[in-house]
C-alpha positions in Angstrom: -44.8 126.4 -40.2 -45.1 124.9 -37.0 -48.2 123.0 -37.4 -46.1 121.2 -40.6 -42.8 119.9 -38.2 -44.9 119.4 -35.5 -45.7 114.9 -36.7 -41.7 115.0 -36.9 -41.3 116.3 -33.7 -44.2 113.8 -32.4 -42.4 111.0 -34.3 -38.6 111.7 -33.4 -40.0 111.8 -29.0 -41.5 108.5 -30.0 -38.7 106.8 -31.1 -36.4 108.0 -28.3 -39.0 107.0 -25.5 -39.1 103.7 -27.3 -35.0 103.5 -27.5 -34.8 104.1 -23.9 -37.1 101.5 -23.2 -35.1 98.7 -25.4 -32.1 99.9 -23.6 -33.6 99.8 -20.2 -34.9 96.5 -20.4 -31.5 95.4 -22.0 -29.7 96.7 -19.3 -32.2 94.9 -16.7 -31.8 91.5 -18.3 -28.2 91.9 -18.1 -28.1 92.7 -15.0 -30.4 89.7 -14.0 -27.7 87.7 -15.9 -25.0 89.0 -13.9 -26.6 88.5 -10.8 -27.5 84.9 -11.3 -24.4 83.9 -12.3 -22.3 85.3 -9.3 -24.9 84.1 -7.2 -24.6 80.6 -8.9 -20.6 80.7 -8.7 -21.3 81.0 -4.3 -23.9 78.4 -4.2 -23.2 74.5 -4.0 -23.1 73.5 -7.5 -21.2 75.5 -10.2 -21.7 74.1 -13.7 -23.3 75.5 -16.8 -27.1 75.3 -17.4 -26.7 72.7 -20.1 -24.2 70.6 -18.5 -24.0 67.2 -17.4 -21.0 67.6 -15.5 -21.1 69.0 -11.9 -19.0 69.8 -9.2 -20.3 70.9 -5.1 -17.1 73.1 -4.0 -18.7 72.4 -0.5 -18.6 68.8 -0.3 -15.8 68.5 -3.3 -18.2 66.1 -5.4 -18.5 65.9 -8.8 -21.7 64.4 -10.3 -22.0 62.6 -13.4 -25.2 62.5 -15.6 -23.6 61.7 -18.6 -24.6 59.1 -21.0 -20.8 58.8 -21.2 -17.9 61.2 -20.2 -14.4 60.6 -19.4 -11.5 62.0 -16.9 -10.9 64.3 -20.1 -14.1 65.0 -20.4 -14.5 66.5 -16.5 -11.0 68.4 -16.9 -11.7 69.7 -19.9 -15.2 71.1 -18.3 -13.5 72.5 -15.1 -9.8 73.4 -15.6 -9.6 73.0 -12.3 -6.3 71.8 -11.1 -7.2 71.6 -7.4 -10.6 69.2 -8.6 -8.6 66.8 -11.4 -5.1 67.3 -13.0 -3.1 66.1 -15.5 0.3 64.9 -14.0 1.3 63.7 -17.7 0.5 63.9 -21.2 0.9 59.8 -21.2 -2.4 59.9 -18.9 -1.3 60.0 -15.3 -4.0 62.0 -13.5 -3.9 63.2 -9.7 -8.2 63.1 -8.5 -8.8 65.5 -5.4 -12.7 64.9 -5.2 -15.6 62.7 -4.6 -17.1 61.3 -8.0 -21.1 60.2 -8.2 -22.2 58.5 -11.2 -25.5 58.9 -11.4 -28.3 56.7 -12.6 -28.4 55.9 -15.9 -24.8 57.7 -16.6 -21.8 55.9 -17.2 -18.1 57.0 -16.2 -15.1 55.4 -18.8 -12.0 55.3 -16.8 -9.7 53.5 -19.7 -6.3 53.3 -22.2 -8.3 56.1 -24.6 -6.8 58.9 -22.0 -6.0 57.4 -18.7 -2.8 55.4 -18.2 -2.8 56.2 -14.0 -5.4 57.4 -11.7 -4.1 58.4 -8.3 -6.9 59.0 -6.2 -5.5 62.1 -3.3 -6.0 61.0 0.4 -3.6 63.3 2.4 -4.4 61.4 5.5 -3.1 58.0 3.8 -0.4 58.2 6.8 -2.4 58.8 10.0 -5.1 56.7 11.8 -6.2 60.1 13.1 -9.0 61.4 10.9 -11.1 57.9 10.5 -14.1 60.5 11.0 -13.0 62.2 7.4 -15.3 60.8 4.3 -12.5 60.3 2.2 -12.4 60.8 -1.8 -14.0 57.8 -3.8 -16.2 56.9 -6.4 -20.1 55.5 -6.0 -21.7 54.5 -8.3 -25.3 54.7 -9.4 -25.3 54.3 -12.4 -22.3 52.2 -15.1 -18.4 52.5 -14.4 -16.5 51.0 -17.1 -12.7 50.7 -16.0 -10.6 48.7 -18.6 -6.3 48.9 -19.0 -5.3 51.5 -16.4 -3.9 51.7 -13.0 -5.9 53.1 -9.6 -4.3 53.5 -6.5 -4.4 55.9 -3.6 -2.0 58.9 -3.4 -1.0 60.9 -0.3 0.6 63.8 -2.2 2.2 64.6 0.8 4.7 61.9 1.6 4.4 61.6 -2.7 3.5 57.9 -2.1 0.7 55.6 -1.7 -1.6 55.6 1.1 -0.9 53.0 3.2 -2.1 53.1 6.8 -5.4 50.9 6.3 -5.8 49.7 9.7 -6.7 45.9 10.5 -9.3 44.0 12.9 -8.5 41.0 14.8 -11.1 37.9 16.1 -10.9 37.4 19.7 -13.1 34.1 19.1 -16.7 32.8 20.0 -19.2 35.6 21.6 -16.4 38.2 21.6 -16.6 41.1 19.1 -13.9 41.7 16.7 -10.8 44.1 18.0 -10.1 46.6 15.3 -7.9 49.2 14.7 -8.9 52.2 12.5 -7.2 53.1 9.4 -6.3 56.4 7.7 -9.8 57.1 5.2 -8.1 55.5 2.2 -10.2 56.1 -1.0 -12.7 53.3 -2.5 -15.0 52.3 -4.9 -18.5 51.6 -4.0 -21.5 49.9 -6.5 -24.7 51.1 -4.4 -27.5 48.9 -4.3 -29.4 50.9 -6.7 -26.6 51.0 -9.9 -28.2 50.8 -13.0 -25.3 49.5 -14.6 -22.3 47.3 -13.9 -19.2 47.7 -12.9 -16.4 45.9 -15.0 -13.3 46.3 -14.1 -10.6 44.5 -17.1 -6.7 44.2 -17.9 -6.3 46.7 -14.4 -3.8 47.1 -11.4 -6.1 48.4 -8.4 -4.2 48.7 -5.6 -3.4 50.8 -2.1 -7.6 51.4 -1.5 -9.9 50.9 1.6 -9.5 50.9 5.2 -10.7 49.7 8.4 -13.9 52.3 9.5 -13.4 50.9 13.2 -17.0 49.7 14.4 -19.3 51.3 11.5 -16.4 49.2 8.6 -18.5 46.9 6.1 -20.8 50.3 4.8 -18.4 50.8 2.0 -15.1 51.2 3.0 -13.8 48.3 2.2 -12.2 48.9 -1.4 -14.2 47.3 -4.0 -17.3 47.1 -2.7 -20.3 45.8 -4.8 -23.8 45.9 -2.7 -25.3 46.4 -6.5 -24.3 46.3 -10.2 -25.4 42.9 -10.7 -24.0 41.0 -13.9 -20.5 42.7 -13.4 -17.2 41.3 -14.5 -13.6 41.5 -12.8 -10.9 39.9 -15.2 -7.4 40.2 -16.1 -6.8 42.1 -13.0 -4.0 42.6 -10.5 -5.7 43.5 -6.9 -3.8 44.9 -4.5 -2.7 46.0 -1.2 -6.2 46.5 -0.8 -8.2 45.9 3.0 -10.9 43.5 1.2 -9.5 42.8 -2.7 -13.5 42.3 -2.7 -16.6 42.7 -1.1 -20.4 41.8 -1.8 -23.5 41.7 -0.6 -26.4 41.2 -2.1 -26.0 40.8 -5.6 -25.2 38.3 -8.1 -24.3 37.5 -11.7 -20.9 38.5 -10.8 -18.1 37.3 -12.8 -14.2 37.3 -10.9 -12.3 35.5 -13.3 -8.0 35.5 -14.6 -7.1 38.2 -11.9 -4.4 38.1 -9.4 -5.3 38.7 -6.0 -2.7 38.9 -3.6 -1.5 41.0 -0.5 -4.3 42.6 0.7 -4.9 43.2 4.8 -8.1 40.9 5.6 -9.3 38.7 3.1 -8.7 38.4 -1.0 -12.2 37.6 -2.2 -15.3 37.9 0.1 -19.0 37.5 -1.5 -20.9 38.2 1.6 -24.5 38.5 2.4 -27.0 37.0 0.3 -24.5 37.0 -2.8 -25.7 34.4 -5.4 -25.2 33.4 -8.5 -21.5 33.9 -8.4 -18.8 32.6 -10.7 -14.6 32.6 -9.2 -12.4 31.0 -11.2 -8.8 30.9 -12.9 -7.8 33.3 -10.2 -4.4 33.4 -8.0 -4.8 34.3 -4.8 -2.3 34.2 -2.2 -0.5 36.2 1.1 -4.0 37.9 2.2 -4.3 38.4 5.7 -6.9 35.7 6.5 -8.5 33.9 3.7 -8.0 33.8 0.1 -11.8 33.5 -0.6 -14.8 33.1 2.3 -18.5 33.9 1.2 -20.1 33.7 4.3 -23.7 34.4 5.7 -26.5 32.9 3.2 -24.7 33.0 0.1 -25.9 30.3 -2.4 -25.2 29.2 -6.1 -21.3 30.3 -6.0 -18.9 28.3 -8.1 -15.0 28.6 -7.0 -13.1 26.3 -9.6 -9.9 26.4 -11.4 -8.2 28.5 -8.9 -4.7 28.7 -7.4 -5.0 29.4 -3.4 -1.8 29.6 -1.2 0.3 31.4 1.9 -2.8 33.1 3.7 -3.3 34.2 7.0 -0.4 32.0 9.0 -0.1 28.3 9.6 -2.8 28.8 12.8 -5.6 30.6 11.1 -5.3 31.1 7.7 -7.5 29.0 5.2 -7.5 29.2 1.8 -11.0 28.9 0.4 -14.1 28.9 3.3 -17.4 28.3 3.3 -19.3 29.8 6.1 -22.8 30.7 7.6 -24.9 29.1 5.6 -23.5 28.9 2.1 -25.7 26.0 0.6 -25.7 24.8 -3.2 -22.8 25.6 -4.0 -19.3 24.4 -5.2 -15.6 24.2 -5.1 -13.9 21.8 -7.7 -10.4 21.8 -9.4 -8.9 24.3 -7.1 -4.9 24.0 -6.3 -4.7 24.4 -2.6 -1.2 24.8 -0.6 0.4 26.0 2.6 -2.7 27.1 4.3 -3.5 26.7 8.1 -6.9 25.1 6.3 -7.0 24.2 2.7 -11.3 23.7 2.4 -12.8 24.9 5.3 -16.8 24.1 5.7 -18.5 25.6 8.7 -22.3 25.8 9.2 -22.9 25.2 5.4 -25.0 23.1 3.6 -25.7 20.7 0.6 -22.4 22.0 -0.9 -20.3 20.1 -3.4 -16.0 20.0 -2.5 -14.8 17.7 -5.3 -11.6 17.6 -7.5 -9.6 19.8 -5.7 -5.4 19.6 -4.9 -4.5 20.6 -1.6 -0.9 20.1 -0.2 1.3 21.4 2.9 -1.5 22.4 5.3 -2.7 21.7 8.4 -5.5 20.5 7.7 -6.7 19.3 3.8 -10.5 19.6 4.5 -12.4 20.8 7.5 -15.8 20.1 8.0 -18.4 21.5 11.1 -21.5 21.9 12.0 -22.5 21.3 8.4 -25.2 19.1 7.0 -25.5 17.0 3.2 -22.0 18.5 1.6 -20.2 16.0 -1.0 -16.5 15.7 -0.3 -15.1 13.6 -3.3 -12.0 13.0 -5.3 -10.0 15.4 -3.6 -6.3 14.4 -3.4 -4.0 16.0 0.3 -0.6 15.8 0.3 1.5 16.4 2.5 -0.9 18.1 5.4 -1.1 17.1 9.0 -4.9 15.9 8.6 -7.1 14.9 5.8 -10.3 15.5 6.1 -11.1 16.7 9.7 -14.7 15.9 10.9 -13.7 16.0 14.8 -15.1 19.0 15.8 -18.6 18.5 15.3 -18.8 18.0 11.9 -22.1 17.7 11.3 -24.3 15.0 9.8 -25.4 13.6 6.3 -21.9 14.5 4.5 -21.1 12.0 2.1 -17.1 11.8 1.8 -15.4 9.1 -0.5 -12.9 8.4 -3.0 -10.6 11.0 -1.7 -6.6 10.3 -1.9 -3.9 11.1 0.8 -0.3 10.9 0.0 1.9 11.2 3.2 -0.9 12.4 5.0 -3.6 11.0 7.1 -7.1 10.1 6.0 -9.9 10.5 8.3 -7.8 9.6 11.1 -9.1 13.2 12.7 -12.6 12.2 12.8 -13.8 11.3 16.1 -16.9 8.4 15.9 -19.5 10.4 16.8 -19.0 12.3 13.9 -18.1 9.4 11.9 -21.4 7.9 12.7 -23.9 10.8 11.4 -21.9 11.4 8.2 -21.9 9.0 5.1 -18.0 8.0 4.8 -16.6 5.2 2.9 -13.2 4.2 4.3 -12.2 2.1 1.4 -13.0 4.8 -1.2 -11.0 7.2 0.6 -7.4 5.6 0.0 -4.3 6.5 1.8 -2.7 4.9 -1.4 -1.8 6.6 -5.0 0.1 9.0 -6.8 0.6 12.2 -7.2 -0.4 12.4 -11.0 -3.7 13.4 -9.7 -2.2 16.9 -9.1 -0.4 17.8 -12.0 -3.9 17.3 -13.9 -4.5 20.6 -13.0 -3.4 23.7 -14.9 -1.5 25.8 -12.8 -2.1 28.9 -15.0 1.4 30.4 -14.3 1.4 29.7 -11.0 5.1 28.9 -9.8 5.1 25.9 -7.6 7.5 25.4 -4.7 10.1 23.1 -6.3 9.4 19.7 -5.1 6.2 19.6 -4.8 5.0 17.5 -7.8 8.2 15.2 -7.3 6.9 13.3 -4.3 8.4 10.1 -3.5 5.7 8.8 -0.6 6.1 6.3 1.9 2.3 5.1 2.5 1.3 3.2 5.7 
């Protein structure tokens, strides 16, 4: 009888031994699991396996690997209110982190979900944490912002951030005096981007600040040291410290925006920017220039712009070229109440032509530059035409310019007459002002007056 259960018996110890294996090694794996994922939710980056969204609770950056995500798109993946929340259900969003796009991802920041983006910077009201990396955006890879508002926030005083700090020239040989801002947030195109950065139909305003003596690595606001072939249009910029800045790159298109208000300069292609297209823009009431590109920029075309009311009646000028821009050209611009309207320093083989400048100090100033054409321009209205006195350089041809209650070359001292190519009787002190209404003015309200002038030539 016992020989007969005895296989059963055998059998049934089998099946239990192999149960409590199955269960053991069940048990082990989940316990493996567990361990991994607390272990994960302590460590610098807290995401899913499969995900392409990240976020380092350390350094409060999320990380974008996306071919394409959204502000929904993160929120929806965190449900974090301290990281990104949703102020409104019309698309006003509060950011409280650092975002990196990543090569090859893109980041769509548009009307589909986003209406507002208020960037956090809780310092926005005190100069006294410039050491602070505050929150911003770099990109890496393609940022794609079209039909929404950006600012800064300081949820704190429940405004914008607006302690940016400012610099101040103190002239030839001295370095500039600068005072630091509150970290304001910004937007940075790295040198490596994959992508662009367009930015269309957008108010971007109340962003960058002045870094004190390490300011021009990114701070600025928009700041494009890649991303070449990138287009700004339709926008209204801001209340910005640089509306823009660039270095390096080129393809860039700045075209239909309004530029206005910001602490240093409204446009400034910097660096060995090339390639560079600025027109149909208004510009005006920026702290120094309108638009400079200074220091080896070449191939930039500034045309079919409005320029006024920058810097003050001292220093401002409204469109410069500076330290070494060469091939380049300004033409059809409307140019008023500037301390300079054309300002040419240490540039060469440049084309100013075509341009209306009015109520400045001086229409045109040319130095230490060498083979520029300064042609049918028309000044009105300015205390000097076109100033050669300081040095101006050799091998400028100037001619056929007009002057209407204002000076010719009068300026020009004969040294500097002698090593440029100037043709007195082509620049006329006689004319109309029909030259200046040829230009389309593109909504900009002129001073009334100013195309109703009744001169009295000499």
């Amino acid at each position: 009888m016992i020989t007969r259960y005895l296989p059963s018996v055998k059998s049934s110890f089998l099946t239990s031994i192999v149960t409590l294996i199955i269960t053991i090694v069940a048990f082990s794996q989940l316990s493996v699991s567990y361990i991994q994922s607390a272990y994960s939710a302590n460590t610098a980056t807290t995401s899913s396996s499969s995900s392409c969204i990240t976020y380092s609770p350390i350094a409060r950056v999320i990380t974008i690997t996306c071919g394409s995500a959204t502000l929904t798109d993160i929120y929806n993946h965190f449900h974090n209110n301290n990281i990104l929340s949703k102020q409104s259900p019309t698309g006003i969003w509060l950011l409280d982190a650092k975002i990196v796009i990543a090569k090859g991802a893109t980041l769509r920041i548009d009307s589909t979900d986003t209406k507002w983006l208020k960037i956090s910077s809780p310092e926005g009201t005190s100069g006294s944490m410039t050491s602070v990396v505050p929150n911003n955006i770099d990109v890496h890879g393609t940022l794609k912002i079209d039909s929404v508002k950006l600012t800064s926030w300081d949820p704190m005083t429940n405004n914008y951030a607006i302690t940016n700090g400012t610099r101040h020239d103190q002239g030839v040989g001295r370095s500039d005096a600068t005072i630091s801002g509150a970290p304001r947030p910004y937007i940075t195109v790295e040198k490596d981007a994959t992508g662009t950065a367009d930015i269309t139909n957008s108010e971007i305003a109340y962003i960058g600040y002045e870094k004190g003596s390490f300011s021009g690595t990114g701070t600025a606001g928009l700041n494009y040291y890649g991303g070449g072939g990138s287009t700004l249009v339709g926008n209204n910029i801001h209340d910005l410290y640089f509306g823009f800045y660039s270095s390096g790159v080129g393809g860039i298109v700045i075209e239909n925006n309004q530029v206005h208000h910001n602490t240093i300069y409204g446009l400034d292609p910097h660096t060995g920017t090339h390639d560079m297209i600025i027109r149909k823009n208004i510009i005006h009431d920026n702290g120094q220039f309108s638009i400079i590109c200074s220091l080896n920029c070449n191939n930039i075309t500034i045309e079919n712009n409005v320029v006024y009311h920058d810097g003050n009646k001292n220093t401002g000028a409204g469109i410069m070229f500076s330290r070494n821009m060469v091939n380049s050209v300004a033409r059809n611009n409307i140019v008023h109440d500037e301390a300079s309207g054309i300002s040419i320093s240490e540039s060469h083989s440049n084309q100013i032509s075509n341009n209306t400048i009015s109520n400045s100090g001086s229409g045109i100033t040319v130095k230490n530059s060498t083979n520029n054409v300064i042609n049918a321009n028309t000044i009105i209205n300015s205390i000097k035409g076109i100033d050669t006195s300081n040095a101006g350089g050799a091998g400028n041809s100037i001619y056929n310019n007009h002057f209407i209650n204002t000076p010719s070359s009068s300026t020009s001292s004969s040294s500097s007459q002698s090593s440029n190519i100037v043709s007195p009787t082509n620049n006329q002190a006689h004319g109309t002002s029909k030259h200046h209404t040829s230009h389309s003015l593109s909504g900009h309200k002129v001073k009334p007056g100013l195309l109703s002038i009744s001169p009295t030539f000499s």
